[in-house]
Structure formats: C-alpha cells, structure tokens
N, C-alpha and C positions, 0 to 999 in steps of 0.2 A: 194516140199521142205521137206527134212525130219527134223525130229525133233532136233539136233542136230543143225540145220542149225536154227531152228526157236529161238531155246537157244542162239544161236552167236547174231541173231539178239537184242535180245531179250537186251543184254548186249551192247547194243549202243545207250538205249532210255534214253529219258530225266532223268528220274528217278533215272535208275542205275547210269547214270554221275552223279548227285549230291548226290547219296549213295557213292561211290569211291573219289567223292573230302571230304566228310566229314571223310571218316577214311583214308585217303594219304595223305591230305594237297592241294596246288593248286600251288603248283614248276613246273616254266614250264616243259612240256613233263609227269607230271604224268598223265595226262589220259589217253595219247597215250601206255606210257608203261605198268598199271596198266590195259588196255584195252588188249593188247596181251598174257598180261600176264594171264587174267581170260583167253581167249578166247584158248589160248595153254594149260591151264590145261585143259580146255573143249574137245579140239582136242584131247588128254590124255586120258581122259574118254574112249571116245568114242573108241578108239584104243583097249583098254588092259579090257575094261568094257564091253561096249556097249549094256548093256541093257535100259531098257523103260525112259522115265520122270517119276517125277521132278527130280531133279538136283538140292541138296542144295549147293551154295559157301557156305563155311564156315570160317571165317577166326578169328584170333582169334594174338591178339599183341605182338609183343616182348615192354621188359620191360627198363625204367632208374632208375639207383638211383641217387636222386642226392644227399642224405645225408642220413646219418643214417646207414655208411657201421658197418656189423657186429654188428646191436643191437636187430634186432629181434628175435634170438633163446636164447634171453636171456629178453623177453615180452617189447622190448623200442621201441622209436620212430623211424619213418622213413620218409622221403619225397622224393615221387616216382613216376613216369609216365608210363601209357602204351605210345609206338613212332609207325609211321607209316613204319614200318618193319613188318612183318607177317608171321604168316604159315597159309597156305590156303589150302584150300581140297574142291575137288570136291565128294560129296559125292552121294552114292543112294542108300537105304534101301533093305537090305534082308527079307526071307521069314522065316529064321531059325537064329542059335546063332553064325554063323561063320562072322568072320570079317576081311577081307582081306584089305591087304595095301598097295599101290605103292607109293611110297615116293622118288622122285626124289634123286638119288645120294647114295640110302640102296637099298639093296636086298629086296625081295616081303616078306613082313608077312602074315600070313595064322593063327589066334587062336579061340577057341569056347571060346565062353565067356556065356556057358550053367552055373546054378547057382555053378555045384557041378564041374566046371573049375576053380574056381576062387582062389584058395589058392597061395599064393606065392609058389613062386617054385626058388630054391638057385641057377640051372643053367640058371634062367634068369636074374638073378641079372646084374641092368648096360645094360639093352638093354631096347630098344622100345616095348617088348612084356610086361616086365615088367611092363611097365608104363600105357598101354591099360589094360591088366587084373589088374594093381593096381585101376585103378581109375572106371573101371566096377565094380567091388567089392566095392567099396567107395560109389556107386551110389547104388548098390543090397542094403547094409544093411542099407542105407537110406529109402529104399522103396518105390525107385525109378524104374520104366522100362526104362530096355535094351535088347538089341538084336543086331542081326549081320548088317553090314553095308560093302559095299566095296569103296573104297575113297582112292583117286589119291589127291599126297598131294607134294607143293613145297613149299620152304621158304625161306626168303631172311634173317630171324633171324637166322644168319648162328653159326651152332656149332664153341664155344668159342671165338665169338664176344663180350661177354661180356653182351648181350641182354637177355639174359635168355632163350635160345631158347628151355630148357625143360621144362619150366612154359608153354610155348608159346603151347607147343605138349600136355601137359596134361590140359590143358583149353580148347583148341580145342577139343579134347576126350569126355571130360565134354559136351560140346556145342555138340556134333554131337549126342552120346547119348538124351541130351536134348530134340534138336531141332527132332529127330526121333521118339521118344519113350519114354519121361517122361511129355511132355507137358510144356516147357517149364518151368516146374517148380523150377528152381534151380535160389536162389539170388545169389551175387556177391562172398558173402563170403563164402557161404556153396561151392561152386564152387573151392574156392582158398582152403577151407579145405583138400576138398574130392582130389585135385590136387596136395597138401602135400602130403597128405597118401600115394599115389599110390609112389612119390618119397621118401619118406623115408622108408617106408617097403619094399614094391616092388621092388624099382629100387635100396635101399640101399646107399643113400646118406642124410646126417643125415641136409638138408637144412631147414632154417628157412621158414617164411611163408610171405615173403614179395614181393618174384619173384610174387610165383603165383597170389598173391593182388591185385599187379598193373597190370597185366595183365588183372584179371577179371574185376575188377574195371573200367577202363578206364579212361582216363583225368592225371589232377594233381593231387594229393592227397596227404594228414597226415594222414599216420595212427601209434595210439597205440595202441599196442601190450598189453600193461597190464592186461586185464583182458580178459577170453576166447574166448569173441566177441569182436574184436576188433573195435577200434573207427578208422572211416573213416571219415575224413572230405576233398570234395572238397576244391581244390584252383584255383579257375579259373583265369589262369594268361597266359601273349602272352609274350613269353621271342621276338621273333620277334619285337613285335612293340615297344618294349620298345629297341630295339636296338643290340640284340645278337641269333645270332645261337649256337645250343645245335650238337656238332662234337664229335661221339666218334673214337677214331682211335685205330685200331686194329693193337696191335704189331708184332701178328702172333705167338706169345706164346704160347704152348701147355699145356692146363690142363690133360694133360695124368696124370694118376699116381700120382696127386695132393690132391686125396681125403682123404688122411690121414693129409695134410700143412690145408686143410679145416677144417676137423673135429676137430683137436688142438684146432681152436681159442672156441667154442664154451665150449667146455670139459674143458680149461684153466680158463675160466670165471666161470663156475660152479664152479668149484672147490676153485677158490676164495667165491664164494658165500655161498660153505658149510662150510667153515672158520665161517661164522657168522648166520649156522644153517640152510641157506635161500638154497632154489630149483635152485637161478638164482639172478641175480644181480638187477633188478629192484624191489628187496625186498630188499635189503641194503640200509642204507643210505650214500650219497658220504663222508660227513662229518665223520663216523662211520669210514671205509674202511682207510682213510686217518689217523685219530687217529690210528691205532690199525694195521698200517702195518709190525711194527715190531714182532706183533704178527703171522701175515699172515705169512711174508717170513718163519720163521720158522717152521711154521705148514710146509709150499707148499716145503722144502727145498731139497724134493726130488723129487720132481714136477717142476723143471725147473718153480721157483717160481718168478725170475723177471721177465721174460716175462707173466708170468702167472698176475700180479700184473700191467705190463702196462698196457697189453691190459686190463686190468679191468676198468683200468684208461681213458685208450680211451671211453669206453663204456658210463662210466660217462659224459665225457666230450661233446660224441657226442648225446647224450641223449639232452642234454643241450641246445647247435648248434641246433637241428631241431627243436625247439621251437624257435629259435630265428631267424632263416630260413624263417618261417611261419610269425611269427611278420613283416621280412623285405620285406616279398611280399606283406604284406596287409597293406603295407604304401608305397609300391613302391620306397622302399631305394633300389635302385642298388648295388649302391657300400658296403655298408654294405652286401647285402647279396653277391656278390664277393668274401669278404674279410673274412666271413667266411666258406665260397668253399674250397677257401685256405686252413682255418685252419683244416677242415676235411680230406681236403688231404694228409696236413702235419700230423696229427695225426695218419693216418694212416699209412703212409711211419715207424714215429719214433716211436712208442708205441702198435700200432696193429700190427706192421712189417709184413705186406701181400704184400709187393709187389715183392719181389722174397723168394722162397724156396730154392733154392741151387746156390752158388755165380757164376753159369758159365750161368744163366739164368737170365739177367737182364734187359730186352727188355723193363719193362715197366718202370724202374727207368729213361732207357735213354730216351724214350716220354716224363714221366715227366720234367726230363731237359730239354728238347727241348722246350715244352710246357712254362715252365717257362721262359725261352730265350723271344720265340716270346710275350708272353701274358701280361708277366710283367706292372704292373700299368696301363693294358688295358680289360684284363679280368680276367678269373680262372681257373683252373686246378686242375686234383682230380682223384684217382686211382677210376676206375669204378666195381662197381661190388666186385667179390668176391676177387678176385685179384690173387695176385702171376703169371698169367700171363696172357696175352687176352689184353685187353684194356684201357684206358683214357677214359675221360670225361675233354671237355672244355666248358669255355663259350666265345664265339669268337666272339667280334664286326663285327657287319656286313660287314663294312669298311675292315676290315684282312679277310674274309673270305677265299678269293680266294690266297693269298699270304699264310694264313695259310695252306691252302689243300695242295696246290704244295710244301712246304718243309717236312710238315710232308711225304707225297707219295712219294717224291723225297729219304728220309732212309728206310721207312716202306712197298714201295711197291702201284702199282697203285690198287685204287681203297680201298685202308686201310683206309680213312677217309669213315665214316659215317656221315651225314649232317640231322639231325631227328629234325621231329614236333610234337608235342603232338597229340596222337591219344584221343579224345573227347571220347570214350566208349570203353568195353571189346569188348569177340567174339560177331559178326555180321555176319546175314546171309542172302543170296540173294538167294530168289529158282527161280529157271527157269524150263519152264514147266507149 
C-alpha cells in the first residue's frame, strides 16, 4: 500500500469523522461528501504533486454577516459567523522559497516568496498572487517563518457568493504559512490583520477588517472595531434549535467592476467624519451629526453630500442594532432579534443604498422582495454582505425551509440557495502522514 493510499485511509477513522462533523455540521450526507471531497483533493495531490508525506488538510471558513453591514472601516460594531463552506488545500512543504498553487477552476501559480520578492508589484493588483505575496510579507515583517509550499486547493466559498471567499484565501495562507513554518504562532487577530494587509495593499481593495475576523475567529461573535485590538466576544447560540436555518441565496450578480460602488461607501462616511475633525465616524457623536447636519450638507455639497449624510446615518443606527442584536440572543428573544434583521436590511436598502449600483442590475432587490413575500411575520431578511450584488441572508423557519429553497431556485437558479451552520472555530488542520 502506498502512501497516499495510507492517507485515503487514514481519512475514514474515528477521529477525522468527528474533526469533519465538528467544522461541517452533521446534515445528512455531509460525511459522505466532505469524505470525497478531502479524499479527491488528495487524489489531486497526488496527480499534479506527488511528492513524500505529511500532507496538511488545511482548511480555513467562509464568513456571515449578520449585522453590522458597512461599519467596520469606520472602527464599529459587527455580528458575524465563520459557516461550514470552505477553502481547503492540500498542502506539502518545500525545500526552498517557491510556492506553487493549483486551485481548482484558476490557472497554476508559480511565486518565490524569498524576503527581497516581497514588495507589491502594481501588475498584480486583483489577483491571487497578490494576496500570497501580500500576506507572506505581513507574516515576514512580523517575524514570522515562511517558505515555499506547493498546495492543491478547492472551495465551495464560491467567488461572489457573498461568503467572503477572499478572507477565506488569505487566512488559509496565514494557516498554511503557520501551520509549516512559523510554529503555529499566530492568534486569531494578528491572522485577520496580516489577511487585511495582503488585501488592501496588495490585492488593492480598500476592505474593512471584519470578513477576515470571522473567518479567523470562528464561531458566533461581537466584535468592536473601536480601538486597534479589536474586542471579540463569543456568542454561543444554535439559530437550529431555537427553530431557524441561516440560507443565503445567491442572485448570481456580478461584483465585476464594483470596486469603486465599494470604496464610495467607506470614503462617504469619512468625509462626514472630517466635517467634525474625526479620522472616522465612531469618533462622532450621533446626537452631534444630527444637530449640525445643515452644516454637514454644505460643507459635503460637492460631495454628493445626501447620500454621503445617510449612509453616515446608517452607520449610526447600525452601530446601535448590533448591541441590541447581542442583547436579544442572550435573552433568547427571537422575535426581537427578527425584527431587527429587518431593520438592518431595510437600512441598508434606503440609507446605505448598496444594494444595486446601476438600475439595469437589480437581482438582489428582486430576492429581497421575494424574501419579504415568503418570510413575512415568519422570519427575516437582509442584504448579505457588501452588497450591490451576490447575495441575501435569511432567517427561515425550519418548517418553510424546503418551500423556501424551491421558489427562491425556481428564479435564482438550482443550487443558488445556500443552507449554512456555524462553523465552531477558524482554519483547521488534519495532517496525514
């Protein structure tokens, strides 16, 4: 039996089953498919790799929001989950600084990530090399060890799902760095930092720090943003037992070309915030802002200053919401926290206005209607994510589940609902070998 084969085994004992039901969940058929699915990246390996043991799995989570859209790059609250969706990688350590990559569904990557490789480079901007040399560089000037790895990598946190699928790639990065060559020494946060970096210098996309958080993090969590370290507080809660599944349905919306409708909101809010001298809006006070908005518009009046003024206003109010979010879990009001899903949805639709950028793209206002139709005085609904286009977020009685899936996939296409469970921790990793 060769080694490869001992690793297939290896992936069917007691152990690894209850490492795969703890980050999948235990819905009939995930072991069977979470079983084929390690075992065909393995086949993978071996194919296009095929060199010695071990053999790290590595996997690492796509992300929810369930509240707090658009208040992190401006240091507020959030309340957010890593789900059992993933990007996984088979990995197995080099002798040198090259780090090669087969990523099911991309072209092969090939970059040294020697220390004097590591500067941003302008014609990577917006790609996957970016984001490996951004977040190697993140780990170097930490004082951290890296080196070269080659790693066969598939994911079911599919680009513009709404899931965060590039937190999900540069946490995995993190972890595989890590888990090879720094001794496991990186916490949760330094993780989600060094996973910023690589995305906003690197890959040039100016994202807050909350994808990557819940990702590292893993579970339920509160985090604020206010002060550099951000405060993380578990919330250990079973939206299941209490009677609801967490569906996001993807409207199949293209974030092409959207990263200018992104960067707006983030810029818009500043720019309110230097009205009253402040870096960012969680240095203002709401009360302040509200007084003194006649001041504001006229300052912003060439700044497309009412939108610039709601969404400030959103900020506010959803700042607000995620404490009150928090409150309603840890009293187990349901319906209270429902109702105000709701109102952060609705906020978002009429005051952050992210959910289309140009009126011929409206995929995710029509879910929302839809959503609203079926959910009504049953659950909640809520633009997921960064918005403008990709996805929903519901919360579906158990009872509608299956009536809900089939009309949303009956406009949206089969297989467009997502059906997600809290994944209990960040990247995780099973060596075999």
């Amino acid at each position: 039996m060769n080694q490869y084969a001992k690793m297939q085994r290896q992936l069917q004992s007691p152990d690894v089953m209850q490492r795969l039901m703890t980050l999948y969940g235990s819905r009939e058929g995930m072991l069977v498919n979470q079983r084929a699915r390690y075992t065909g990246l393995l086949k993978r390996h071996e194919d296009l790799i095929g060199n010695a043991q071990p053999i790290y799995m590595i996997s690492a989570p796509g992300r929810t929001e369930i509240s707090g859209n658009h208040t992190d790059h401006n240091r507020g609250k959030v309340l957010a989950a890593a789900v059992n969706l993933d990007t996984l990688a088979a990995v197995t350590r080099r002798d040198d600084n090259i780090v090669n990559i087969h990523s099911e569904g991309y072209p092969a990557l090939s970059l040294s990530v020697a220390p004097d490789q590591l500067a941003p480079r302008k014609e990577e901007e917006g790609t996957t090399a970016a984001l490996v040399r951004g977040v190697a560089h993140g780990m170097h000037r930490e004082g951290l060890a890296i080196g070269g790895f080659d790693a066969v990598i598939t994911s079911n946190v599919r680009s513009g799902s709404g899931l965060s699928s590039s937190a999900a790639f540069e946490v995995l990065i993190c972890a595989i760095f890590d888990e090879l060559y720094a001794g496991n020494k990186l916490d949760a946060k330094k993780r989600a930092i060094i996973s910023q970096y690589a995305e906003n210098v690197y890959f040039g996309k100016p994202s807050g720090l909350m994808d990557q958080m819940a990702s590292s993090v893993g579970g339920l969590c509160y985090i604020d943003f206010q002060n550099p370290d951000p405060q993380v507080t578990a919330i250990p809660y079973d939206f299941a037992k209490m009677g609801y599944q967490l569906v996001v349905v993807n409207t199949g919306g293209s974030h092409d070309d959207l990263t200018p409708a992104y960067a707006s909101i983030p810029a818009e809010m500043k720019a309110v915030a230097q009205c009253f001298g402040q870096p960012d809006l969680r240095s203002v006070l709401p009360e302040q802002f509200m007084r003194e908005l006649p001041r504001v518009r006229q300052q912003l009046k060439d700044q497309n200053a009412d939108r610039a003024i709601m969404r400030a206003a959103h900020y506010f109010a959803e700042n607000r919401r995620v404490s009150e979010l928090v409150c309603a879990l840890q009293r187990d009001d349901m319906p209270a926290f429902l109702n105000l899903i709701i109102e952060s949805g609705r906020s978002s639709f009429e005051y952050l206005q992210n959910i289309f950028a140009t009126s011929d793209r409206q995929e995710l206002a029509l879910a929302l209607m839809l959503s609203q139709s079926k959910l009504q005085n049953s659950g909640a609904w809520r633009v997921h994510g960064g918005g403008f286009a990709g996805t929903t977020l519901n919360f579906v009685p158990n009872a509608m589940l299956d009536s809900f899936v089939k009309e949303m996939e009956l406009v949206f296409g089969q297989h467009s609902c997502n059906v997600l469970a809290i994944r209990p921790e960040g990247p995780a990793c099973i060596k075999l070998g």
